[in-house]
OpenMM code with the backbone's topology and positions (N, CA, C; nanometers):
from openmm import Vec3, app, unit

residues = "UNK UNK UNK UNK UNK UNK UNK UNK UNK UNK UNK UNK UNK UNK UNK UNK UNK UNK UNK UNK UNK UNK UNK UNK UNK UNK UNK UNK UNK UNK UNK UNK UNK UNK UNK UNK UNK UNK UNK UNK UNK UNK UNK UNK UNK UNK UNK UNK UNK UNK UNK UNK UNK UNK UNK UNK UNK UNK UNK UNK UNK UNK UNK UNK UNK UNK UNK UNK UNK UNK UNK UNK UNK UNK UNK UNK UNK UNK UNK UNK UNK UNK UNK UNK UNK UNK UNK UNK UNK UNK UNK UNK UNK UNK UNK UNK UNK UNK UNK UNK UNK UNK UNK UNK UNK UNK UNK UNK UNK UNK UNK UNK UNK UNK UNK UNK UNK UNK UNK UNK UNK UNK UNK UNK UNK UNK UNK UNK".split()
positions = [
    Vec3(15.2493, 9.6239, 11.0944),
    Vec3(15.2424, 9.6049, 11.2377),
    Vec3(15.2555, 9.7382, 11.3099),
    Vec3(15.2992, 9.8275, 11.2674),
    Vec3(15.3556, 9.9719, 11.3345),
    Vec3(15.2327, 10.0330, 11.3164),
    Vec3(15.0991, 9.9816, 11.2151),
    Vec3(14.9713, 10.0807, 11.2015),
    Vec3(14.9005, 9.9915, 11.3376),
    Vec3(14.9366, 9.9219, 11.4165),
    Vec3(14.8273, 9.8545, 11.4940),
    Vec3(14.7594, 9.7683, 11.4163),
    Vec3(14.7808, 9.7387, 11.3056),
    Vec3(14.6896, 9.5938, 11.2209),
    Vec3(14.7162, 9.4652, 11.2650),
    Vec3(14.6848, 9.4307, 11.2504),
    Vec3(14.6816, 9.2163, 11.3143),
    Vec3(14.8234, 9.1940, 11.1788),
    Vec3(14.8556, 9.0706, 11.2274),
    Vec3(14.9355, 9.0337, 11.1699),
    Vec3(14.9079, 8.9832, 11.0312),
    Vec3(14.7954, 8.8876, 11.0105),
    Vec3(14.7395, 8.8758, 10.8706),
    Vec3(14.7038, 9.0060, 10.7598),
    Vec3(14.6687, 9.0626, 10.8431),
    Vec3(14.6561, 9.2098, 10.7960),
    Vec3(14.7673, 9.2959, 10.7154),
    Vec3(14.8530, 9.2713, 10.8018),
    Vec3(14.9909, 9.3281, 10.7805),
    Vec3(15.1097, 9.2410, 10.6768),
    Vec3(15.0543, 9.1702, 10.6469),
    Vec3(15.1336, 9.0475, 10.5565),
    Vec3(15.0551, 9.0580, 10.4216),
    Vec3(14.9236, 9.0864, 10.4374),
    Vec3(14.8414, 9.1062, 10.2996),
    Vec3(14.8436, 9.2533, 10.2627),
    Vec3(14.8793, 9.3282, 10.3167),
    Vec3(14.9567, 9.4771, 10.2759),
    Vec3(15.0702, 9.4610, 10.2042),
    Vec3(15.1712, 9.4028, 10.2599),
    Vec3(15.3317, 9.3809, 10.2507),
    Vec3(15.2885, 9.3522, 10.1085),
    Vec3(15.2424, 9.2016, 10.1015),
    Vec3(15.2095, 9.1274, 9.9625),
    Vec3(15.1517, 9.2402, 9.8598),
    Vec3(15.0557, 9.3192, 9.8987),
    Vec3(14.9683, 9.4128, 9.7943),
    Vec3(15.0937, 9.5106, 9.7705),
    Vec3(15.1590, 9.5602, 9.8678),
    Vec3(15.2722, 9.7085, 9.7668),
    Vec3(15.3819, 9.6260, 9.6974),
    Vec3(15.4104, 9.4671, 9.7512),
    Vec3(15.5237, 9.4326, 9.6352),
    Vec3(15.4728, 9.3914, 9.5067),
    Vec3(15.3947, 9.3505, 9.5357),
    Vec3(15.2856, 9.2771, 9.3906),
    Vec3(15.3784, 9.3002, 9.2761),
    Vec3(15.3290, 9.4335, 9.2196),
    Vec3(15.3619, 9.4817, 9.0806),
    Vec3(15.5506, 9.4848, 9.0804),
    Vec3(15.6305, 9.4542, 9.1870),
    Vec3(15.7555, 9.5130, 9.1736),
    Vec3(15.8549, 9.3586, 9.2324),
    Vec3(15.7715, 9.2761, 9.2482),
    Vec3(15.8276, 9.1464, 9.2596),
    Vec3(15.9766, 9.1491, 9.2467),
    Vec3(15.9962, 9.1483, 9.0677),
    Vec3(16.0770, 9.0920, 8.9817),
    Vec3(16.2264, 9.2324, 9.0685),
    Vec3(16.1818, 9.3501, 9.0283),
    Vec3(16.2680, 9.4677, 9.0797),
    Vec3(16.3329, 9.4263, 9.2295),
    Vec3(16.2548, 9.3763, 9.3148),
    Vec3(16.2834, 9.3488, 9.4337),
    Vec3(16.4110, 9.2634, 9.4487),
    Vec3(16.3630, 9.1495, 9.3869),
    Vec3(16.4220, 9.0036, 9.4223),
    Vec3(16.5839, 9.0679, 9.2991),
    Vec3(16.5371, 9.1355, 9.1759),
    Vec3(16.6832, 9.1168, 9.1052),
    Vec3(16.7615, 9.2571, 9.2044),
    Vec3(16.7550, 9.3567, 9.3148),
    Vec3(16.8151, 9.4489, 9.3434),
    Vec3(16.8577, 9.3455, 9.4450),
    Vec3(16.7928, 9.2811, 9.5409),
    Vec3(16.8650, 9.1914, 9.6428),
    Vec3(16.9571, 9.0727, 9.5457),
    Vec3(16.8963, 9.0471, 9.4940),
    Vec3(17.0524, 8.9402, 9.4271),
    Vec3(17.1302, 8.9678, 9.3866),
    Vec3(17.1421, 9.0982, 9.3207),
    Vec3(17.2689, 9.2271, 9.2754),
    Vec3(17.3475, 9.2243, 9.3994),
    Vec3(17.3006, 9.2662, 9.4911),
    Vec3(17.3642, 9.2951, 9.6658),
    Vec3(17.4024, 9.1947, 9.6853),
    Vec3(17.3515, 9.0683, 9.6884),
    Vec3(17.4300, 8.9598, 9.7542),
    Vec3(17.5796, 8.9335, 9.6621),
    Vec3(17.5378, 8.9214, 9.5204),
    Vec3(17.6399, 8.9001, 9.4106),
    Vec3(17.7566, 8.9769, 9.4054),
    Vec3(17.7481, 9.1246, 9.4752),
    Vec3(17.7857, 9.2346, 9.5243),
    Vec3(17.8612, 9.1589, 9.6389),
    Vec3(17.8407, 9.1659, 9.7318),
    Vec3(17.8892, 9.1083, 9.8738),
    Vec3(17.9711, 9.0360, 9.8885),
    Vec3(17.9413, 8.9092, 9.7829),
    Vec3(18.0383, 8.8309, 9.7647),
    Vec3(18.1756, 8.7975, 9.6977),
    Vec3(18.1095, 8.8964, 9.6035),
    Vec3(18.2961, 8.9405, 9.5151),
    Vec3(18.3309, 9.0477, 9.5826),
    Vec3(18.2984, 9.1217, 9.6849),
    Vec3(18.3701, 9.2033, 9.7611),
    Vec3(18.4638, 9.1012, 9.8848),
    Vec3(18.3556, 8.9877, 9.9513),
    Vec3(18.4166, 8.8985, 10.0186),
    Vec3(18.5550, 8.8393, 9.9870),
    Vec3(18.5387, 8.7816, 9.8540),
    Vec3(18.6350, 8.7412, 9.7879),
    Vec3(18.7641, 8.8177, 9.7147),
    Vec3(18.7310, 8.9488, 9.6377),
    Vec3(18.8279, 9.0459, 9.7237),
    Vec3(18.9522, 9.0602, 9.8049),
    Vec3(18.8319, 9.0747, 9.9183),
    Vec3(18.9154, 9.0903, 10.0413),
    Vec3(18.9878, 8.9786, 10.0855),
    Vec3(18.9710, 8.8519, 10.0281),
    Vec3(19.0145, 8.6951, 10.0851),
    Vec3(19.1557, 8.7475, 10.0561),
    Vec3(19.1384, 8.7792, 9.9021),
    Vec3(19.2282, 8.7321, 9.7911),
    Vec3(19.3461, 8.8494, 9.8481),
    Vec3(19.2985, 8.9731, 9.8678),
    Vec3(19.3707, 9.0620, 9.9117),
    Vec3(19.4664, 9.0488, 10.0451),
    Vec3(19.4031, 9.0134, 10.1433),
    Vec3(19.4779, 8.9461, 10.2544),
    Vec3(19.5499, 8.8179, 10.2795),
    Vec3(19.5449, 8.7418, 10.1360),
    Vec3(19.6297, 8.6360, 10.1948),
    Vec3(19.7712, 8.6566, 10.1932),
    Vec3(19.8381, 8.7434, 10.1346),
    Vec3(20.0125, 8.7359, 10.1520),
    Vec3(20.0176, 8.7686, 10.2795),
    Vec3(19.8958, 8.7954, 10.3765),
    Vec3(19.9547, 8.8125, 10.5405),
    Vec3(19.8972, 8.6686, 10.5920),
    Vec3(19.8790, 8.5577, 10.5381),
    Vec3(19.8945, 8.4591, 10.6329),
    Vec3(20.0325, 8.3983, 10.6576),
    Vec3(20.1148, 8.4151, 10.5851),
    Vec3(20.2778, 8.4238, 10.6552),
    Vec3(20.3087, 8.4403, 10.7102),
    Vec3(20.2732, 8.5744, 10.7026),
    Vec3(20.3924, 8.6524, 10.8821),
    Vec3(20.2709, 8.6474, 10.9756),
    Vec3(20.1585, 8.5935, 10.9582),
    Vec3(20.0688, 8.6026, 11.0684),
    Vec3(20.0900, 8.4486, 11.1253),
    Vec3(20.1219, 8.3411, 11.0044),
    Vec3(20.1843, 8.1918, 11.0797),
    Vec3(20.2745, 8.1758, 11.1756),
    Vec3(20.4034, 8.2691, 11.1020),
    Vec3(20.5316, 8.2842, 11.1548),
    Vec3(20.5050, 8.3637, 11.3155),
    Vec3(20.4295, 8.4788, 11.3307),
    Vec3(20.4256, 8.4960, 11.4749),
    Vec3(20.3602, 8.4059, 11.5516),
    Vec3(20.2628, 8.3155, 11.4967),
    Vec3(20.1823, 8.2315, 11.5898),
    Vec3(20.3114, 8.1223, 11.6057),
    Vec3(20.3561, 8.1274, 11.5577),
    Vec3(20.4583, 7.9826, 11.5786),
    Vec3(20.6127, 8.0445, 11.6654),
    Vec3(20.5978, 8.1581, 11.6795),
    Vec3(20.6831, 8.2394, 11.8042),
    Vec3(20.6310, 8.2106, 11.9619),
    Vec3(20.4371, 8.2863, 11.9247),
    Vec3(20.4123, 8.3030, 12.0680),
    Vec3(20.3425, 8.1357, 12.1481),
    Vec3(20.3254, 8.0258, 12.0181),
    Vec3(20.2781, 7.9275, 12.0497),
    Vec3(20.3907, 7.8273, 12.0824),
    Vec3(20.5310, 7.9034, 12.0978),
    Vec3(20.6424, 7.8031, 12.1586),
    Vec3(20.6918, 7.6602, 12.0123),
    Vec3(20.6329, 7.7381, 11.8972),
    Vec3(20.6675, 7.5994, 11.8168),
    Vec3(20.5683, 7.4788, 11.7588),
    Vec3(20.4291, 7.5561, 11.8316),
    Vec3(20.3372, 7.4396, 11.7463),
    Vec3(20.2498, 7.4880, 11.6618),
    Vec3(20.2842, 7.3749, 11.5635),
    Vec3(20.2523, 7.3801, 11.3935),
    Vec3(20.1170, 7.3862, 11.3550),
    Vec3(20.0187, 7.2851, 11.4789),
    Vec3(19.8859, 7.3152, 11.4511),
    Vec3(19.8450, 7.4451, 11.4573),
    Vec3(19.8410, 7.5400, 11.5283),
    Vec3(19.8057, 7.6477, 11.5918),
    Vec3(19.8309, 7.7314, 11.4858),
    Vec3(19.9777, 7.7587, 11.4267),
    Vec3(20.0505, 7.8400, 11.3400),
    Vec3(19.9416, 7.7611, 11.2294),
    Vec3(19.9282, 7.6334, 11.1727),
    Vec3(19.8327, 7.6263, 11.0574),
    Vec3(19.7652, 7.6921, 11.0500),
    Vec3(19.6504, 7.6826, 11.1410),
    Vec3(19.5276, 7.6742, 11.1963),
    Vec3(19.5067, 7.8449, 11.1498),
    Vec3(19.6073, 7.9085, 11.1967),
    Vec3(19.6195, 8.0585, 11.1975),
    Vec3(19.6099, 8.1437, 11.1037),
    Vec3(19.7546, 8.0898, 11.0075),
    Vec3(19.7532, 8.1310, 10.8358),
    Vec3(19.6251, 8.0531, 10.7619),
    Vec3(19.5851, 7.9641, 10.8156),
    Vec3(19.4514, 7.8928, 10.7243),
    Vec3(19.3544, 7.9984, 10.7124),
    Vec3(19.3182, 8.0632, 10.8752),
    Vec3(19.2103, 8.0724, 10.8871),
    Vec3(19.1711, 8.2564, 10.8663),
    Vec3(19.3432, 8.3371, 10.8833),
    Vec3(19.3292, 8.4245, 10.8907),
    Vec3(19.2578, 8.5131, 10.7686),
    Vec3(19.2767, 8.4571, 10.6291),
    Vec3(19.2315, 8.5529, 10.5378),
    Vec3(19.0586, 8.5855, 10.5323),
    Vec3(19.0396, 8.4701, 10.5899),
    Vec3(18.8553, 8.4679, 10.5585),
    Vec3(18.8397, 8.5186, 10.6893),
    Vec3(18.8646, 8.5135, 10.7776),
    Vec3(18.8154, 8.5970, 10.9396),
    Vec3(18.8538, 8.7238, 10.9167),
    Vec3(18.9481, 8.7918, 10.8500),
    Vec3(18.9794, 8.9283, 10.8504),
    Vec3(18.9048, 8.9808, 10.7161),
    Vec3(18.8810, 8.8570, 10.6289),
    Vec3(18.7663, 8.9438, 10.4841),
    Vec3(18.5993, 8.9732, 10.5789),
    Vec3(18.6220, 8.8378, 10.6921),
    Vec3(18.4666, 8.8383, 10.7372),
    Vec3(18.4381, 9.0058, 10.8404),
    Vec3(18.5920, 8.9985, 10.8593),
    Vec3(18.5296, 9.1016, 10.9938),
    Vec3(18.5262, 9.2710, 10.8775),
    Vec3(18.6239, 9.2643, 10.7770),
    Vec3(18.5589, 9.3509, 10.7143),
    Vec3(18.4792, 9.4160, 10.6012),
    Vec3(18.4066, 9.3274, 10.5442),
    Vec3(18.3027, 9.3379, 10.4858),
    Vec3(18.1892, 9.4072, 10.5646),
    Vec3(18.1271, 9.3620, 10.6296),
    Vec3(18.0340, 9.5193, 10.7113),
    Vec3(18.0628, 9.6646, 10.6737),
    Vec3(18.2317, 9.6844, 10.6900),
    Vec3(18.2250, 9.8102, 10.7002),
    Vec3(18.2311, 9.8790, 10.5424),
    Vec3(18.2591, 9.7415, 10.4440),
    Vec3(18.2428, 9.8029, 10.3298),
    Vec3(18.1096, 9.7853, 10.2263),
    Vec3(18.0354, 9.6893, 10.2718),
    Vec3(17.9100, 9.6700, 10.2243),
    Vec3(17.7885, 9.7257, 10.2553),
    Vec3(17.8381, 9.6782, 10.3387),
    Vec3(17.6564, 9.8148, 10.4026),
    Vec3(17.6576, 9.9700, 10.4373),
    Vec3(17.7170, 10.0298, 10.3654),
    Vec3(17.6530, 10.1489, 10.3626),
    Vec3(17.6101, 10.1563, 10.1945),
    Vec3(17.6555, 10.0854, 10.1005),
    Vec3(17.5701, 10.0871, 9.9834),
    Vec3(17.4697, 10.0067, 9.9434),
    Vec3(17.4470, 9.8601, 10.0627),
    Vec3(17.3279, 9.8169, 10.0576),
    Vec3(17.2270, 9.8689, 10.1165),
    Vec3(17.2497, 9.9411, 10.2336),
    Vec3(17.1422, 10.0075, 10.2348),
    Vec3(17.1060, 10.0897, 10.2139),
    Vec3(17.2143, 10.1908, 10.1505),
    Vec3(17.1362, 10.3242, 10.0639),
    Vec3(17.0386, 10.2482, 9.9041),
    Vec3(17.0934, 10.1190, 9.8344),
    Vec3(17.0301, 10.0913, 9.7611),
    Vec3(16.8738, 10.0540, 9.8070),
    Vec3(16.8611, 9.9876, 9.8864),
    Vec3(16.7631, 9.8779, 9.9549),
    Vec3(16.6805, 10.0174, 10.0145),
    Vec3(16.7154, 10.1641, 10.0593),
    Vec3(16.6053, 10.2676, 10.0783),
    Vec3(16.5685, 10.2856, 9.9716),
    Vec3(16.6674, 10.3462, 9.8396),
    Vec3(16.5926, 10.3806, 9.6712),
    Vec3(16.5078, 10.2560, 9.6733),
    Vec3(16.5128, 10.1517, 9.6933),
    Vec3(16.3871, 10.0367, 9.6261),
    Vec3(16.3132, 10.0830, 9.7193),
    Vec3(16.3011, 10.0897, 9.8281),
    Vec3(16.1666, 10.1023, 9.9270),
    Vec3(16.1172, 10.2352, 9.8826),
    Vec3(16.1587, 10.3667, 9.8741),
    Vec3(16.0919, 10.5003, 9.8344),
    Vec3(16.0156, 10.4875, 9.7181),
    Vec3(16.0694, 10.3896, 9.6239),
    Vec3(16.0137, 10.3874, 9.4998),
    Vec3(15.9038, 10.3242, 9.5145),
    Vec3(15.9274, 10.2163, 9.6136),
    Vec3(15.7783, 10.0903, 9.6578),
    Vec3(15.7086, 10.2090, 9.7199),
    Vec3(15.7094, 10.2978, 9.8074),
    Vec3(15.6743, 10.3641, 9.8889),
    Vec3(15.5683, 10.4795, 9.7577),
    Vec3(15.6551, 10.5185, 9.6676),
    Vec3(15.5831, 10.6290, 9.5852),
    Vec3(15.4540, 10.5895, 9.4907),
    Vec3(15.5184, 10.3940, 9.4566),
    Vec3(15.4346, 10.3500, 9.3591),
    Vec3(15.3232, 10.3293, 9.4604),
    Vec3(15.3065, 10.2951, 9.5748),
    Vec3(15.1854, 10.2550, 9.6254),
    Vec3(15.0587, 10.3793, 9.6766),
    Vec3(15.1458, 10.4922, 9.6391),
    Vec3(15.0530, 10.6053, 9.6696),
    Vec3(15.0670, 10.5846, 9.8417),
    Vec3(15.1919, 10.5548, 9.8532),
    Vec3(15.2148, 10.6182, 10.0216),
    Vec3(15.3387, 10.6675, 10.0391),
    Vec3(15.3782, 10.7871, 9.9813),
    Vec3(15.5226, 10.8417, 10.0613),
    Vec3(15.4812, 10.8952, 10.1587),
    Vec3(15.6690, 10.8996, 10.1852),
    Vec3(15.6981, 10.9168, 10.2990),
    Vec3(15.6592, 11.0438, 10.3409),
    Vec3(15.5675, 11.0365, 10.4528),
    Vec3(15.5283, 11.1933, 10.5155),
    Vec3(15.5935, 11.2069, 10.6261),
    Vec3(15.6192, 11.3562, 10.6930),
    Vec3(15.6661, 11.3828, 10.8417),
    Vec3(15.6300, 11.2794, 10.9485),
    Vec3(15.6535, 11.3001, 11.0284),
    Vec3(15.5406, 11.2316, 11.1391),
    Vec3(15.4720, 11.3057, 11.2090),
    Vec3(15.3760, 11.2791, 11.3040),
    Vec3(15.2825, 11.4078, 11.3724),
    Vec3(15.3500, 11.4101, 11.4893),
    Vec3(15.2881, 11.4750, 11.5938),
    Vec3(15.3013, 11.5571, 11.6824),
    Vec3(15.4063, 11.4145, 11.7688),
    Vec3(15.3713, 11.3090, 11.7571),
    Vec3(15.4274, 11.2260, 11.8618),
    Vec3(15.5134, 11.1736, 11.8237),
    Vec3(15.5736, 11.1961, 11.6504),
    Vec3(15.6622, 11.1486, 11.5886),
    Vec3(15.6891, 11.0039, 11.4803),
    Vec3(15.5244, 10.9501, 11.4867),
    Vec3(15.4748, 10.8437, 11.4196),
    Vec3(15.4409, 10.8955, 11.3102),
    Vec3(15.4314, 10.8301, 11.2220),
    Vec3(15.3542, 10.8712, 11.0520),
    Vec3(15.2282, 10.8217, 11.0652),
    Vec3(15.1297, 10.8943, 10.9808),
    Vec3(15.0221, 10.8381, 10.9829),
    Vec3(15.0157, 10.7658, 10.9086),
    Vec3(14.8921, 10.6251, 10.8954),
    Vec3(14.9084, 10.5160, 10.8788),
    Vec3(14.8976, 10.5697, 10.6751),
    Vec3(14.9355, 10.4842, 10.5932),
    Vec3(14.9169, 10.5280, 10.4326),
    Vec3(14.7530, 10.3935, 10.4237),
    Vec3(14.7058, 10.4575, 10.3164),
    Vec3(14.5858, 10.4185, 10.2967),
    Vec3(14.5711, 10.2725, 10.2435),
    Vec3(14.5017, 10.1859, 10.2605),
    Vec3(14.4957, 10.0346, 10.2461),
    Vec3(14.4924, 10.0460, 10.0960),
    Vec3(14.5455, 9.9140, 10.0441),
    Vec3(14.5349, 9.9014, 9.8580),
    Vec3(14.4597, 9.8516, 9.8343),
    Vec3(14.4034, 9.8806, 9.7179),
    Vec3(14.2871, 9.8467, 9.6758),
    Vec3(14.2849, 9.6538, 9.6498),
] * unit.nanometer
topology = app.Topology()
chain = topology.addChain("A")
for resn in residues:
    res = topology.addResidue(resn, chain)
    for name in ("N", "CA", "C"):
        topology.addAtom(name, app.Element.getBySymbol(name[0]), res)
């Protein structure tokens, strides 16, 4: 879409540089996810001895109620694995997920060139 091609156009490209690298593709993204998730879990496992004292203050500032304080220690280990996973996953998914694209990029006989004068790349040549 960034060469100005129609959209059919641009989907039967996509399809032509993964072709040969299918299998590479799909097993580096399921590594990452498989990745992600025992990091998720991890971090669950790592933060739960603070749903205690994180119950115990909710049941200070909530005057004594038990739902709230549940609700709190229940919920805290997976909201604090959720909020930090970002900062530990993605900077090695996407340095992996560029090595697969440079490599898609080299096998298709289109690396990466400068860009010209306006800062665009020129378009790489259609596959055969």
């Amino acid at each position: 879409m960034a060469t100005g091609s129609s959209p059919k156009d641009a989907l039967r490209r996509s399809w032509a540089l993964t072709r040969r690298s299918r299998w590479l593709t799909s097993g580096v993204c399921l590594l990452l996810t498989a990745a992600g998730a025992a990091v998720f879990t991890a971090l669950r496992l790592a933060l739960t001895p603070l749903a205690d004292p994180a119950r115990r203050a909710m049941l200070d500032l909530a005057d004594g109620n038990r739902y709230a304080a549940d609700a709190i220690g229940t919920l805290m280990p997976s909201a604090s694995a959720l909020l930090l996973l970002p900062l530990i996953v993605l900077p090695p998914v996407c340095s992996a997920l560029a090595v697969v694209h440079a490599g898609l990029s080299e096998a298709s006989g289109c690396p990466g060139r400068p860009g010209g004068p306006d800062g665009r790349r020129p378009p790489c040549p259609a596959p055969p």
